[in-house]
C-alpha positions as CSV (number, residue, x, y, z in Angstrom):
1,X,217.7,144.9,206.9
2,X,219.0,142.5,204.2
3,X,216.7,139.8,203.2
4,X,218.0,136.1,202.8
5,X,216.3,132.9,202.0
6,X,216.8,129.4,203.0
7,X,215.1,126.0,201.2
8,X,216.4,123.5,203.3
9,X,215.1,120.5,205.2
10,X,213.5,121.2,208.5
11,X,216.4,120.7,210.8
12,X,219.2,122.8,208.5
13,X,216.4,125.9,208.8
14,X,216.3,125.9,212.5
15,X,220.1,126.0,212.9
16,X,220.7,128.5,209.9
17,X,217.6,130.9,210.7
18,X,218.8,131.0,214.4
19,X,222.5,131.5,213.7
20,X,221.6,134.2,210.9
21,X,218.4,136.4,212.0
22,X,220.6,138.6,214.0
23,X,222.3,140.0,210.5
24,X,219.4,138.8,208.3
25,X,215.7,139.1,207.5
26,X,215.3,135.4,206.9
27,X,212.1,134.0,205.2
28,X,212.3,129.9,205.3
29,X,211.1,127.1,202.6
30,X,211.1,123.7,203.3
31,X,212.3,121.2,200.9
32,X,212.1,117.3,201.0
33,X,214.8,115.5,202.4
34,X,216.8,114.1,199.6
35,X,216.7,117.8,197.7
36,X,219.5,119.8,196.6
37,X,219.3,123.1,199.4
38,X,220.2,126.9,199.2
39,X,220.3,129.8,201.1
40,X,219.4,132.6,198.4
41,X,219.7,136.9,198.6
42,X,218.2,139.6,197.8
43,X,221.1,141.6,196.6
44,X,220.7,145.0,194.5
45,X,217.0,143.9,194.1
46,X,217.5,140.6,192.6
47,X,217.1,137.3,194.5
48,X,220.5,135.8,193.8
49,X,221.7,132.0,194.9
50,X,224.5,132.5,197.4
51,X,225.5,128.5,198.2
52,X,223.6,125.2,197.5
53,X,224.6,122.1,199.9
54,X,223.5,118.7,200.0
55,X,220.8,118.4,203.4
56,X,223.3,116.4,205.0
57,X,226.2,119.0,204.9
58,X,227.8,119.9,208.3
59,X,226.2,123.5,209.6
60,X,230.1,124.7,209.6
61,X,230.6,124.0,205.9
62,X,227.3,125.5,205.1
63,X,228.2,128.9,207.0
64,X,231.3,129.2,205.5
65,X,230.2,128.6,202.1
66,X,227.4,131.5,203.0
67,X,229.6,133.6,204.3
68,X,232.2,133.8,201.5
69,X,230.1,133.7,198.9
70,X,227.6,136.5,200.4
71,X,231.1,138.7,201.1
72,X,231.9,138.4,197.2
73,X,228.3,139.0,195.8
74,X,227.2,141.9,198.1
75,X,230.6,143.9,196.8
């Protein structure tokens, strides 16, 4: 299974790891609240940064952003 990521606040990690753990193995980190977040994967071996958002960023932006980027990187 492919392993992501995610160092976001503690409400962003809830919605991500339970819209994502179907597809993912997802491993959590909690960051402060005014911190810069990012969902990172393990692609070819290598932990690799697949988006960055802000901790306020809407869940719909986030998942989009993860969901192009993860498409491009995992080519």
């Amino acid at each position: 299974m492919r392993k992501i990521l995610i160092l976001a606040v503690e409400q962003i990690n809830s919605k991500l790891e339970e819209k994502l753990r179907h597809k993912f193995d997802v491993e959590i980190g909690i960051v402060p609240h005014d911190s810069v977040c990012e969902i990172k994967g393990n692609i070819k071996n290598k932990w690799v940064t697949i988006c960055r958002f802000a901790s306020d960023e809407s869940l719909r932006n986030i998942m989009t952003m993860f969901e192009i980027n993860y498409n491009i990187m995992s080519r």
